[in-house]
C-alpha positions, 0 to 999 in steps of 0.5 A: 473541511476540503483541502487546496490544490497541490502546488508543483512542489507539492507534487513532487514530495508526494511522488517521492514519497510514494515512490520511497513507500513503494521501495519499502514495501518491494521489499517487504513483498521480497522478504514475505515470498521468501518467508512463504515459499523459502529460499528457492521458492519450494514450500517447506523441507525436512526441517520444515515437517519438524517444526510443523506447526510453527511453520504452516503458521509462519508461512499463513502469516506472511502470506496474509501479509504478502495479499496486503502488501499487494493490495497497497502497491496496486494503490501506490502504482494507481496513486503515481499513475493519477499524479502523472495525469494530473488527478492527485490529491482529488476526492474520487466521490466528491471530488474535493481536494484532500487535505495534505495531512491526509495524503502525508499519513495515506499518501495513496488515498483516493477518498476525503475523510468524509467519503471514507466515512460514509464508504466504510459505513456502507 
């Protein structure tokens, strides 16, 4: 079931929804490199050869978190990019328009629900 073309004010609470979730995850990104690389950027110290093992698990941790949370502010930046030309809110296969619910819960999808299927089947 394709969705409608978005309206103006449609547009801007996605922007600023978009941009609000891009905030966010700065600031998880922040958090995460600190967690990682500690304070000054220096990977581990004297307390960290103490706790060694909890340590190396922590920093793998957040890095694997710090490489998803790039990955989904790439898409944001892509998604505010698309809305600034005009092709928010379209199917990037089939070109439909997705439907609102969709872009409330993924407000950077790039796909209709029926194309992501079929992409993720692949």
């Amino acid at each position: 079931m394709p969705g409608r073309k978005l309206s103006d004010q449609d547009l801007a609470n996605f922007k600023e929804l978009l941009l609000h979730v891009r905030g966010v995850i700065t600031g998880d990104i922040s958090k995460l490199e600190q967690d990682a690389f500690g304070i000054d950027g220096e990977v581990g110290g004297v307390d960290a050869v103490a706790d060694g093992g909890s340590d190396s698990y922590t920093q793998a941790f957040s890095l694997e978190l710090l490489q998803i949370d790039e990955h989904t502010l790439r898409e944001i930046d892509e998604a505010l990019e698309r809305l600034s030309e005009g092709s928010f809110g379209r199917c990037e296969e089939c070109e439909s328009w997705l439907l609102k619910d969709r872009l409330r819960a993924i407000p950077y999808a790039t796909h209709c629900v029926g194309c992501q299927r079929l992409k993720e089947q692949a």
